[in-house]
C-alpha positions as CSV (number, residue, x, y, z in Angstrom):
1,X,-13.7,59.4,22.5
2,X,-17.5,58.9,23.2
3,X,-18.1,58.3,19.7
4,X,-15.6,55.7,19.4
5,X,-16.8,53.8,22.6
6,X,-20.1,53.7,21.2
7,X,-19.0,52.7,18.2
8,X,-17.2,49.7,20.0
9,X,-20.6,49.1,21.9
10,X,-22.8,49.1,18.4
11,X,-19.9,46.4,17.4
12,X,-20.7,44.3,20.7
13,X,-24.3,44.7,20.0
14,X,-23.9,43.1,16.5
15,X,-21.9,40.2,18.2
16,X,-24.9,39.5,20.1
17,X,-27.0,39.3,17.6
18,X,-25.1,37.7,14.9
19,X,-24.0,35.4,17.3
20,X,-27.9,34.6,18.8
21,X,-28.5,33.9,14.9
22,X,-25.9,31.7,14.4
23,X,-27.0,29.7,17.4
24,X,-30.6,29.7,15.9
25,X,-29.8,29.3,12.4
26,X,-26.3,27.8,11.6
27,X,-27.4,26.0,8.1
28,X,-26.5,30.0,6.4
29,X,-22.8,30.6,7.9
30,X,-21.9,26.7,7.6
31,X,-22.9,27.1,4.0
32,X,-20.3,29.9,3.9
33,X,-18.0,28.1,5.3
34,X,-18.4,25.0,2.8
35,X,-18.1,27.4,-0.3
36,X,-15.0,28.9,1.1
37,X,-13.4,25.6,2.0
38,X,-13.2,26.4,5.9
39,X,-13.0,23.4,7.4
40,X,-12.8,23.1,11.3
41,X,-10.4,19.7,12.1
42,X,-13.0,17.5,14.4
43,X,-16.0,19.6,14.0
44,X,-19.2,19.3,12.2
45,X,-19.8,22.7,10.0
46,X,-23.4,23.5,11.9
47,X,-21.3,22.9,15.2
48,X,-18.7,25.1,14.0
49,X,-21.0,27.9,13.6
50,X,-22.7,27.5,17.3
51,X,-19.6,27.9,18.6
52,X,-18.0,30.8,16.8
53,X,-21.9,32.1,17.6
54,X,-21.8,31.3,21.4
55,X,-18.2,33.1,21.4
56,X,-19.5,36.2,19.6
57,X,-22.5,36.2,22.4
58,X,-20.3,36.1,24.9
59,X,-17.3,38.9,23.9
60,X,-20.3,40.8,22.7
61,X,-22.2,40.9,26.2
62,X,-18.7,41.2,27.6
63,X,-18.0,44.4,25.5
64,X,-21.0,46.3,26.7
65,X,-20.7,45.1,30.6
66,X,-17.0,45.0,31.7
67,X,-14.0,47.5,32.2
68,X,-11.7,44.4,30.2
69,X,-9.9,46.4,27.4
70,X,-8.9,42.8,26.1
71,X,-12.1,42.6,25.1
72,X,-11.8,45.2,22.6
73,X,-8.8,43.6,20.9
74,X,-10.6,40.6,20.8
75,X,-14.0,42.2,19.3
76,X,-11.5,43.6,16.6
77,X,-9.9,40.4,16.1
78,X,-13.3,39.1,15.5
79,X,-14.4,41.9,13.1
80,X,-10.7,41.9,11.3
81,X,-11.0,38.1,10.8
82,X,-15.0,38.4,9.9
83,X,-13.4,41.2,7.3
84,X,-10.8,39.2,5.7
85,X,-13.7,35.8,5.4
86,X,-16.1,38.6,3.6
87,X,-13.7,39.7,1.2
88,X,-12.8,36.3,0.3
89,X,-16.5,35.8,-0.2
90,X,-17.1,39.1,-2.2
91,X,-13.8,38.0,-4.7
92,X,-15.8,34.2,-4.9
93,X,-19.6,36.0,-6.0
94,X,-21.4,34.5,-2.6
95,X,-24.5,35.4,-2.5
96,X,-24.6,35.6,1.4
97,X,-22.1,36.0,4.2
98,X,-23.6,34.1,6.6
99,X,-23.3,36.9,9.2
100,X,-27.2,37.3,9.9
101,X,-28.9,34.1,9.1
102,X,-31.0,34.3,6.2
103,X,-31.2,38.3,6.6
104,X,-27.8,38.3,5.5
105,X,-26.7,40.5,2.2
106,X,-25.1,39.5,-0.5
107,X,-21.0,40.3,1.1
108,X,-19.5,43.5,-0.9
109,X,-16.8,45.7,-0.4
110,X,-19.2,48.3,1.9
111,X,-19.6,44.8,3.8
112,X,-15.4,44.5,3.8
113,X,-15.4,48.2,5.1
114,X,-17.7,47.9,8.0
115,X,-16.2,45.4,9.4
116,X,-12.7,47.1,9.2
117,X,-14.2,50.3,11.1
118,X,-15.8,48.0,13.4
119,X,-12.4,46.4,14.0
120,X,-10.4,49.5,14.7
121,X,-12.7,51.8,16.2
122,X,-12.5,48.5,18.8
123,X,-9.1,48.6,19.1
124,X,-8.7,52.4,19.4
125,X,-11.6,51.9,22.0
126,X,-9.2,50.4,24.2
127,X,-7.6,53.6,25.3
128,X,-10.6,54.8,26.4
129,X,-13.4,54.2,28.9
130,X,-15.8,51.2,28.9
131,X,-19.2,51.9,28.0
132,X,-20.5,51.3,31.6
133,X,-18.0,54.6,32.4
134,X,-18.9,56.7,30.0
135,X,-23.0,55.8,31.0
136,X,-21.9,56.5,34.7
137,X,-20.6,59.6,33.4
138,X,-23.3,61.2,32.1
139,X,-26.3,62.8,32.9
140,X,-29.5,59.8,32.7
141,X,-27.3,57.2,33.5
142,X,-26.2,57.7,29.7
143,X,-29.4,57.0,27.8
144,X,-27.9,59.3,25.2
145,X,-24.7,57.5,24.7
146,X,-27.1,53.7,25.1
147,X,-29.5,55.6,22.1
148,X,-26.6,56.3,20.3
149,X,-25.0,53.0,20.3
150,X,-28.4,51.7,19.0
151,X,-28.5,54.0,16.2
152,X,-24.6,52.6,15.1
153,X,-25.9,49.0,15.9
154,X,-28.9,49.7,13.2
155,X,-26.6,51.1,10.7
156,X,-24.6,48.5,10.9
157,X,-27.4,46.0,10.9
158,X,-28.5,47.5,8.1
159,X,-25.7,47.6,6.0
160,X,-24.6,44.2,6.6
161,X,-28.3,43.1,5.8
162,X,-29.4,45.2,3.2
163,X,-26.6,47.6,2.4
164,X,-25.4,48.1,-0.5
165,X,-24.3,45.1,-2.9
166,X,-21.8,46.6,-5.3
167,X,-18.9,43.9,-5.2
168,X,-16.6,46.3,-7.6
């Protein structure tokens, strides 16, 4: 169950960050959003994004600090919706998902499939310990299980960057 907790915390840790990039650099994600057709009623694209980005910042930080379980449901909500808008993507030929600013790959299927395990590996997190437990639980206040979760958080930073760009 470890494993799955720090899989849930790499997830939070790429909330952060995709969500401090968003914040910093909307223009890339509002540009997804225009070729996709998502339109937010009232809402400026650019605004759109700093808001979906200060949301992801804030159930990201909230994933790695708190004992909420809801948070996990809501981090694979995120990832489950962030799935289903890169596979639209990957069907239209995009040439970025918007996820990581200008960083971002182009969105393929290994894209799709990341974010799925993401999103359950979240949602099965819920059963479990929150990642402040399982540190308090081990031995170094858990620099193993926080080395760990930054090894799944540069994975998954990679892949989502740089991965792999076969859309078939």
């Amino acid at each position: 169950m470890v494993v799955l907790v720090a899989v849930f915390s790499s997830a939070s840790v790429l909330l952060v960050l995709s969500g401090l990039v968003k914040l910093r650099q909307p223009a890339s994600a509002a540009g997804v959003f225009a070729e996709l057709g998502i339109a937010v009623p009232l809402v400026e694209a650019r605004t759109a994004v700093r808001l979906l980005g200060s949301g992801e910042v804030g159930i990201g930080l909230l994933g790695l600090v708190s004992g909420w379980s809801w948070i996990g449901a809501l981090t694979g909500g995120l990832f489950l919706l962030f799935g289903a808008v890169t596979a639209r993507a990957v069907r239209r030929g995009l040439s970025s998902c918007g996820c990581f600013g200008r960083a971002s790959a182009p969105p393929s299927w290994w894209h799709v499939g990341g974010n799925v395990v993401l999103a359950v590996a979240s949602f099965v997190a819920l059963a479990g310990d929150s990642p402040v437990e399982v540190m308090d639980a081990q031995a170094w206040s858990g620099m193993g299980f926080v080395a760990l979760t930054g090894l799944m958080a540069g994975v998954g930073f990679a892949l989502f960057t740089a991965g792999p760009t076969t859309r078939r």
